[in-house]
C-alpha positions as CSV (number, residue, x, y, z in Angstrom):
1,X,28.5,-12.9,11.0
2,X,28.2,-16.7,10.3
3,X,24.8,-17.6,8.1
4,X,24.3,-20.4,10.0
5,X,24.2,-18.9,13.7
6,X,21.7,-16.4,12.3
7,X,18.6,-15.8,14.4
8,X,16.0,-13.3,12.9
9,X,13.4,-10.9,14.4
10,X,11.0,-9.1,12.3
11,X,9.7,-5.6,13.9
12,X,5.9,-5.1,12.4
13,X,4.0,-7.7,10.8
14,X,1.7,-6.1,8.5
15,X,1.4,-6.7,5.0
16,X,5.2,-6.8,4.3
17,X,6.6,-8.0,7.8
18,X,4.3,-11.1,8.3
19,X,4.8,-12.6,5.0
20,X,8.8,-12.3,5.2
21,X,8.7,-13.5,8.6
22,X,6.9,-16.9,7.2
23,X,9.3,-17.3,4.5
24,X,12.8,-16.8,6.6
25,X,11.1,-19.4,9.5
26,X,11.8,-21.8,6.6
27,X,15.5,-21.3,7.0
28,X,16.0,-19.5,10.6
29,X,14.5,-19.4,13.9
30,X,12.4,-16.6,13.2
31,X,10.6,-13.8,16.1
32,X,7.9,-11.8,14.7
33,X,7.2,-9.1,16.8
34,X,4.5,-6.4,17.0
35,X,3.5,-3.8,19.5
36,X,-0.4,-4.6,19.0
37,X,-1.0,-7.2,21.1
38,X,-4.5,-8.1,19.8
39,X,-2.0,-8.9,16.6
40,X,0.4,-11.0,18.5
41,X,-3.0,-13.1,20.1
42,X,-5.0,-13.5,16.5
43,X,-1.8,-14.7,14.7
44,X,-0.8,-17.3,17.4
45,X,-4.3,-18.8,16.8
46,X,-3.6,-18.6,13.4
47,X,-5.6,-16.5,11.6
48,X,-4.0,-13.8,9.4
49,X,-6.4,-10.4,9.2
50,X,-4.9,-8.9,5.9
51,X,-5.2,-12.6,4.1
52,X,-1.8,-12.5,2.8
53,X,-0.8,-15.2,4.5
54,X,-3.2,-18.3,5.5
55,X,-3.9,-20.6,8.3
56,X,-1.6,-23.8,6.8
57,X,1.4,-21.1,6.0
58,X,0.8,-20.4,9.9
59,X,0.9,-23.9,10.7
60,X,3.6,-25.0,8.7
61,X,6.1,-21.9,10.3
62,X,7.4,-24.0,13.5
63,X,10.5,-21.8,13.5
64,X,8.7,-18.7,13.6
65,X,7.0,-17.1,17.0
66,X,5.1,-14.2,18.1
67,X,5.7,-11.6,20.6
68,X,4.7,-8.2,21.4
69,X,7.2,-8.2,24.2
70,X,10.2,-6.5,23.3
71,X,12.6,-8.2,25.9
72,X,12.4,-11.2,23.8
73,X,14.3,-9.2,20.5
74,X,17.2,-9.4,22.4
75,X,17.5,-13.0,21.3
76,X,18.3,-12.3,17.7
77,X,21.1,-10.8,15.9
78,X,19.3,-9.9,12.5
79,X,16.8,-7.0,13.4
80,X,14.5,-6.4,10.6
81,X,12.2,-3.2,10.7
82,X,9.1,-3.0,8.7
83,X,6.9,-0.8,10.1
84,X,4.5,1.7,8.2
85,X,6.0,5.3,7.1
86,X,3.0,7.8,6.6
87,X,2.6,11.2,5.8
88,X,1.3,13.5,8.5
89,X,-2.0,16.4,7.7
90,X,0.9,18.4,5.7
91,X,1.6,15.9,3.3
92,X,5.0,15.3,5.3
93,X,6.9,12.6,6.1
94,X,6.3,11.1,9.6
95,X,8.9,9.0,10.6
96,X,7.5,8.5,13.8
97,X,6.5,4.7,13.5
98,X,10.2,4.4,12.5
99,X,12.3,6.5,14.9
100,X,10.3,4.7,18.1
101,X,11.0,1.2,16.2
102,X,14.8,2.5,16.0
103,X,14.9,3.2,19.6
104,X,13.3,-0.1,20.6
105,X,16.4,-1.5,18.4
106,X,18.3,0.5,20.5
107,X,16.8,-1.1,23.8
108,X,17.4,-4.2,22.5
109,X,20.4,-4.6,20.5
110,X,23.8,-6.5,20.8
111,X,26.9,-6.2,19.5
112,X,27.9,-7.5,16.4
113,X,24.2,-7.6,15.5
114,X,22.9,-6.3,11.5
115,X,20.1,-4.0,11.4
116,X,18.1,-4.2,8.0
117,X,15.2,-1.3,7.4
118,X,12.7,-2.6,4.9
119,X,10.5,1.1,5.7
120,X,10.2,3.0,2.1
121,X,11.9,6.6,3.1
122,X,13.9,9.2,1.0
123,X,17.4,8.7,0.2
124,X,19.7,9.3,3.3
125,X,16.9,8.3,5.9
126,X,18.0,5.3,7.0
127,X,22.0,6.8,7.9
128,X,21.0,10.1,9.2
129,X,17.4,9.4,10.7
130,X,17.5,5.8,12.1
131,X,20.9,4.8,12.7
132,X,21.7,7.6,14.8
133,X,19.0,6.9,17.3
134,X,19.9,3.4,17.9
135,X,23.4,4.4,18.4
136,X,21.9,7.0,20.9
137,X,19.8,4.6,22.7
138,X,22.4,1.7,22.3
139,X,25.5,3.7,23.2
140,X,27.3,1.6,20.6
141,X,28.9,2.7,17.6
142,X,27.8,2.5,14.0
143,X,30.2,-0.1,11.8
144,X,32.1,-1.0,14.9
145,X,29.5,-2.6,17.2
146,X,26.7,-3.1,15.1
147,X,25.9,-2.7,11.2
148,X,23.4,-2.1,9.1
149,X,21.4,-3.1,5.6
150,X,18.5,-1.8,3.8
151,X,16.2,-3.9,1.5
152,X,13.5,-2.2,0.5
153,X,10.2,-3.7,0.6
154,X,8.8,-5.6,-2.1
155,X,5.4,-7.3,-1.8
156,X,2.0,-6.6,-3.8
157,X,-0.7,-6.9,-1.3
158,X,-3.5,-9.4,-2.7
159,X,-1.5,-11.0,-5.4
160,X,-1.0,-14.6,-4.8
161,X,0.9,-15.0,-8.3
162,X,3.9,-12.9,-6.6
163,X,4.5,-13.4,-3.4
164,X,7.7,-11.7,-1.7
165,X,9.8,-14.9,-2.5
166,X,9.0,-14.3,-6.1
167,X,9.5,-10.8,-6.4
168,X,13.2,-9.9,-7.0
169,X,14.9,-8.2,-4.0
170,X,17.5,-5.0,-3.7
171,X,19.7,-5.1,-1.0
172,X,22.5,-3.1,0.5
173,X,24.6,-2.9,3.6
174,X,26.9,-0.3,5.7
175,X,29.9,-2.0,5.0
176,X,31.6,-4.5,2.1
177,X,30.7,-7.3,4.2
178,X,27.5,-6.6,5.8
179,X,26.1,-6.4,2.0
180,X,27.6,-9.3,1.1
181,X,25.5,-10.8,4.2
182,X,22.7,-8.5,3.6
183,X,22.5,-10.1,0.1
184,X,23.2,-14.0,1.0
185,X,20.6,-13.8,3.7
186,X,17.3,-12.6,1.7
187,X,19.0,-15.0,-1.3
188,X,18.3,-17.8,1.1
189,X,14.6,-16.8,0.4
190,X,13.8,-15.1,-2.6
191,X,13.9,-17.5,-5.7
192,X,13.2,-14.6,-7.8
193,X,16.8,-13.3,-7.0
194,X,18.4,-10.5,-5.3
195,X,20.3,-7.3,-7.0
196,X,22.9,-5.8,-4.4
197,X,23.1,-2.2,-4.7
198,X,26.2,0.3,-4.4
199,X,24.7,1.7,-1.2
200,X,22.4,1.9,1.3
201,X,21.3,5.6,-0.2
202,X,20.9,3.8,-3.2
203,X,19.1,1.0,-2.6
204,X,16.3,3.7,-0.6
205,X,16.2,5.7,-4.5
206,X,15.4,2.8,-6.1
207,X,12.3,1.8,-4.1
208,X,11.0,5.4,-4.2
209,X,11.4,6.2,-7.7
210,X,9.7,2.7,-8.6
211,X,6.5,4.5,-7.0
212,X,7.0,7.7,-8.0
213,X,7.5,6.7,-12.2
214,X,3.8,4.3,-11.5
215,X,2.4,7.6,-9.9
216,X,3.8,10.4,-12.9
217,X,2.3,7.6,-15.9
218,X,-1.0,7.5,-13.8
219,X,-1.3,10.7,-13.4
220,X,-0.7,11.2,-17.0
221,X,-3.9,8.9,-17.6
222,X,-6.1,10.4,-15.4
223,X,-5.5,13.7,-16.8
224,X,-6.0,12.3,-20.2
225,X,-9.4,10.7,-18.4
226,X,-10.4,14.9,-17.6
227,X,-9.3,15.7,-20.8
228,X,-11.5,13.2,-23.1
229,X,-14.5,13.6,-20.7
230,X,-14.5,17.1,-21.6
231,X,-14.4,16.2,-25.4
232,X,-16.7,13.3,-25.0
233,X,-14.5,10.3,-26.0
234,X,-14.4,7.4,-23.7
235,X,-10.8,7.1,-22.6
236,X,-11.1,2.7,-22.4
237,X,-11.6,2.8,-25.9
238,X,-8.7,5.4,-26.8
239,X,-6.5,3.5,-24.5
240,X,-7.4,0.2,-26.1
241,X,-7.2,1.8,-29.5
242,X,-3.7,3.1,-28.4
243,X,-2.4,0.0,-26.8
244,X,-1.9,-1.7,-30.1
245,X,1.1,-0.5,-30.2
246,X,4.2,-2.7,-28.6
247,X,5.4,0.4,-26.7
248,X,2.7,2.2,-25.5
249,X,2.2,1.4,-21.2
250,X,-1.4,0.6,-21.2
251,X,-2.6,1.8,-17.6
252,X,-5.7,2.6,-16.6
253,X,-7.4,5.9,-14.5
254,X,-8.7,5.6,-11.1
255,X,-8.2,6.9,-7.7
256,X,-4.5,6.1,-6.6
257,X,-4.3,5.7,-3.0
258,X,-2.3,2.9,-0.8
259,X,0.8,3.0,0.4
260,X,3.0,3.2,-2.3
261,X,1.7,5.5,-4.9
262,X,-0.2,7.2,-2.8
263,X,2.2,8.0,-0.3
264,X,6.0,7.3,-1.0
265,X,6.2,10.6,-3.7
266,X,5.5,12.7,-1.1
267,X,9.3,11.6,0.7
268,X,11.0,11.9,-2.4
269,X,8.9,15.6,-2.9
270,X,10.5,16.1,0.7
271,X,14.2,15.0,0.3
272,X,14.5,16.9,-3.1
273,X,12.9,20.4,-1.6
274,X,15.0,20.1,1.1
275,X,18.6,20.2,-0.9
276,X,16.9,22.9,-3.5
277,X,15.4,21.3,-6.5
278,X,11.7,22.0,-6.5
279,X,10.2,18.5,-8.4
280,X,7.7,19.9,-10.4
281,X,6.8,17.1,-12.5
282,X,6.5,14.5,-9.4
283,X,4.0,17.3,-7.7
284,X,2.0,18.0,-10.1
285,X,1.4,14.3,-10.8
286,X,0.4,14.3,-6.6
287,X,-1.9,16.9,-6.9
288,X,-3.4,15.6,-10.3
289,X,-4.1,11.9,-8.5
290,X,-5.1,13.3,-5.3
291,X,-7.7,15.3,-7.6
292,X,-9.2,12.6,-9.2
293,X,-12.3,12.1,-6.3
294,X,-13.2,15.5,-6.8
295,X,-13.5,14.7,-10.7
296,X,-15.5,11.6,-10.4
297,X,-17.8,13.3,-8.1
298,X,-18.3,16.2,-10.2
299,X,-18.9,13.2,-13.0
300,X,-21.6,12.0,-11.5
301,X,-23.2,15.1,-10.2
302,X,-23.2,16.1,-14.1
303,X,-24.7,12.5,-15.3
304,X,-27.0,13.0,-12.8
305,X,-28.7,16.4,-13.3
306,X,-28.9,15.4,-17.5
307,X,-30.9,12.4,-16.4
308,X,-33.1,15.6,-14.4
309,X,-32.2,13.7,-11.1
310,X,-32.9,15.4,-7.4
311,X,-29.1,16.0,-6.2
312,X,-29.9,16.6,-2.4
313,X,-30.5,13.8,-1.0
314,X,-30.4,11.6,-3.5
315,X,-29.1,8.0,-2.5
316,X,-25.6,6.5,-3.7
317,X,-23.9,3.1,-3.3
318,X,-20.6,2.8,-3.2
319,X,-19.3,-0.2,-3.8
320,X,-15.6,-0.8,-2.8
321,X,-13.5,0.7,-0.1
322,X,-10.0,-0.7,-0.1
323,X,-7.1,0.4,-2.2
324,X,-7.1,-2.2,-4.5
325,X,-8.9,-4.9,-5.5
326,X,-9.3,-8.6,-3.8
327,X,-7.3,-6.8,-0.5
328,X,-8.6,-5.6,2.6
329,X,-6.0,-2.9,2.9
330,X,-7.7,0.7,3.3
331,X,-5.0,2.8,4.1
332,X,-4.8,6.1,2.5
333,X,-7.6,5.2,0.6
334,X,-8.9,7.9,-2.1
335,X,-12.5,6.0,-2.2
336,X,-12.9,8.2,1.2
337,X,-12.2,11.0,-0.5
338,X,-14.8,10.3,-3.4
339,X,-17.3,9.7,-0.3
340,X,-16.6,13.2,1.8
341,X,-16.6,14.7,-2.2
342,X,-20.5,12.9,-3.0
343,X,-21.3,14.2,0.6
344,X,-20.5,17.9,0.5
345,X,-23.4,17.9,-2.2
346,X,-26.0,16.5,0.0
347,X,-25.8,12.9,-0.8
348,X,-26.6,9.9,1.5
349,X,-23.9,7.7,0.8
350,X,-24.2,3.7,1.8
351,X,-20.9,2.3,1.4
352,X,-20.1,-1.8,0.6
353,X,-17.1,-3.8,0.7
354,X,-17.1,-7.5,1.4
355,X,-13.2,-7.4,2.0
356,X,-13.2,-4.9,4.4
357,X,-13.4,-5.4,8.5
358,X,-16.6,-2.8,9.2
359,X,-14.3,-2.0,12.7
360,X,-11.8,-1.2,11.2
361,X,-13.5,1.2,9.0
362,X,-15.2,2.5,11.7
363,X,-12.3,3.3,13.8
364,X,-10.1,4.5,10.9
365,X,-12.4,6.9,8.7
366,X,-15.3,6.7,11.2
367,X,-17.5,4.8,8.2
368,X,-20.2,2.6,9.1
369,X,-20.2,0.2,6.1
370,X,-23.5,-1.9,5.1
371,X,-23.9,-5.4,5.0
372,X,-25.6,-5.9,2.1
373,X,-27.0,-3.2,-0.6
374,X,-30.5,-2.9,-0.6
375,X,-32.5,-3.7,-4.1
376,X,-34.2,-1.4,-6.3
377,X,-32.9,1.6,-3.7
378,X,-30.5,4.2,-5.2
379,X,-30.5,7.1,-7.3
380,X,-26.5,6.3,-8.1
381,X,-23.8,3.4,-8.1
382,X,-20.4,4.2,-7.9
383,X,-18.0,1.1,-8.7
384,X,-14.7,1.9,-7.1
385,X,-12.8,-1.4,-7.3
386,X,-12.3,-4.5,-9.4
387,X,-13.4,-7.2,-6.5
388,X,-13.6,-10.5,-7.9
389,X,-17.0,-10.5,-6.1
390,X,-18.4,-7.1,-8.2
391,X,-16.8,-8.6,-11.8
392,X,-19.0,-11.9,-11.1
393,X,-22.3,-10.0,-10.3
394,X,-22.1,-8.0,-13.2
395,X,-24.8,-6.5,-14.8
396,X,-26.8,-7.8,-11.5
397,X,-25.2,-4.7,-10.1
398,X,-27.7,-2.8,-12.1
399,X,-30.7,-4.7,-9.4
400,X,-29.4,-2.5,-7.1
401,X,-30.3,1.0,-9.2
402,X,-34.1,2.5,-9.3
403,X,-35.5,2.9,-12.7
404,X,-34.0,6.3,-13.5
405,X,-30.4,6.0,-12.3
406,X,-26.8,6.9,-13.1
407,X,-23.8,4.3,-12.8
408,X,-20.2,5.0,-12.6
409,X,-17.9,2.5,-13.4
410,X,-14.5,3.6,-12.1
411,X,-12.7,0.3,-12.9
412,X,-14.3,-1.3,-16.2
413,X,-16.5,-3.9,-13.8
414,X,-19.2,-4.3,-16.0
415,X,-18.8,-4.6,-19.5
416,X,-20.9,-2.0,-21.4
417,X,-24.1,-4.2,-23.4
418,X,-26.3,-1.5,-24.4
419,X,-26.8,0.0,-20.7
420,X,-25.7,3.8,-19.5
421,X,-22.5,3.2,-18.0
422,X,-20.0,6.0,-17.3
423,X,-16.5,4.9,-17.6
424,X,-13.9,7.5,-16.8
């Protein structure tokens, strides 16, 4: 395939697919495509729900369009998938989202055309999950009428510093050739540079293990965090303490939810089970992280009754709901978690995030989120993420507390000036 008679369509335009769609419109007439078509509306009018990408970027992208018809990927012969890959009740993979985007592929496809997967899955998905649905649906053959690439995805929600042109890209393709293209064609937009892997099997390792090592050192911090509560040292100040030292990864304990950390281990859990190797290290870091609401909860719950507070019904704020800070993404969130945790003990929980759409949370976790906190109102504050918005107010957080009141400070908001604050 020539570079120059290359026409891109980007399946899914989340987090990951909207920004790369912007930044290849630069360089190639560009389709975005999604099968929400309240989506497809709010982005032609140029507004951008997740924030990554804002209203000039929109109207500086005259190569790019928007469809949620799927007739219209028929005009391209670069497919790019990059739709979500969750885990079902079981803590399974569900490749759902990605086996109906690879029979839409299938629908649509032409020979000759390059198929790139940008979906974080285990090794071996992309070849023997994907590929052999569109050649089902297509009829065509696999590296005789049509090829394929995988790049996995590589954008950090919220960070403006690093966009996905600035982040450096793995690729990989079916064939010699198709990597070479595979490799030239996200070069043309990432000026961080590409690394071209050995394979396409490859390529999907290195995504998943990236995740995976960020989930095993957190995990290893937040069991420290259980650890030093128990003994009564603050783990900030042993992790500052510790940090003086050139080597020593200085990470910090929380809830770990979102996509990637929260989520990805779980495929690579999968793939390994399934050829024999049971990967105790990677699941025990899982179950430690997806622990860590209980702990806080139980935290509090402990502060409190010291401090000869009434448990039942007692009132809490919590303030943050997203996955991370200054992002409006609450998928897989643990902060729901820590909420259904502070509620099996009979407290009323208001919850406040000024990034988050209230609908949203309403028709995802079926949360009614406040407006604004009320004053002089709750028996408990729970700081569960470093907004730019809670570091500013401060110790003005502390208006929001009645006299007698317990305040936990998940993510080091407010810096400690002679008040109670619990850190974990």
């Amino acid at each position: 395939m020539q570079m120059e008679n290359t026409k891109i369509a980007i399946l899914g335009l989340g987090y990951v697919g909207l920004p790369l769609a912007v930044a290849f419109s630069k360089y190639f007439p560009t389709i975005g495509f999604d099968i929400k078509k309240t989506r497809i509306e709010e982005l032609m009018q140029g507004k951008d729900n997740t924030r990554e990408v804002s209203e000039a970027e929109l109207a500086a992208a005259p190569n790019l369009a928007f469809s949620c018809n799927e007739e219209d990927l028929k005009a391209a012969n670069v497919l790019i998938v990059t739709v979500p890959t969750p885990i079902d009740d079981h803590r399974q993979p569900d490749l759902t989202p990605l086996v109906k985007a690879s029979e839409m592929l299938g629908r649509v496809i032409n020979k000759g055309d390059v198929v790139i997967y940008e979906s974080t899955v285990y090794p071996g998905a992309t070849e023997e999950e994907c590929i052999p649905v569109v050649e089902k649906v297509s009829g065509l053959v696999f590296n005789q009428d049509f090829y394929a690439g995988y790049s996995p995805e590589r954008i950090n929600p919220g960070d403006k510093e690093r966009p996905v042109t600035k982040i450096m890209k793995v690729t990989s393709g079916s064939t010699p050739e198709i990597a070479d293209f595979v490799d030239q064609l996200y070069g043309t937009i990432i000026e961080a540079g590409t690394h071209k892997a050995s394979s396409i099997k490859v390529a999907e390792a290195s995504k998943i293990i990236e995740n995976t090592q960020r989930d095993v050192n957190i995990a290893l911090i937040n069991e420290l965090a259980m650890i030093f509560s128990h003994l009564g040292i603050d783990t900030n100040d042993v992790i500052e303490a510790a940090a003086t030292k050139w080597n020593f990864i200085k990470l910090q304990p929380g809830l770990v939810g979102g996509h990637c950390i929260g989520v990805d281990p779980y495929y690579l859990v999968h793939k390994s089970m399934s050829v024999g190797h049971i990967p105790d290290m990677i699941r025990k870091a899982r179950e430690i992280n997806d622990g860590m609401a209980r702990f806080v909860a139980s935290k509090l719950i402990k502060a409190m009754i010291e401090k000869s507070q009434l448990i039942k019904g007692a009132k809490v704020l919590v303030m943050g709901m997203t996955f991370k800070e200054n992002c409006p993404d609450i998928r897989n969130s643990k902060v729901v978690d820590l909420i259904k945790e502070l509620k099996s003990y009979g407290l009323h929980v208001d919850v406040y995030d000024p990034w988050v759409d209230k609908n949203e949370a309403k028709e995802i976790y079926g949360l009614d989120l406040i407006s604004v906190p009320k004053k002089n109102y709750y028996d408990a504050v729970v700081v569960t993420v470093k907004h730019n918005e809670f570091v500013q107010e401060g110790r003005e957080l502390f208006s929001y507390c009645k006299e007698i009141f317990t305040f936990v400070d998940i993510k080091k908001v407010v810096k400690a000036c002679g008040e109670n604050i619990i850190y974990m």
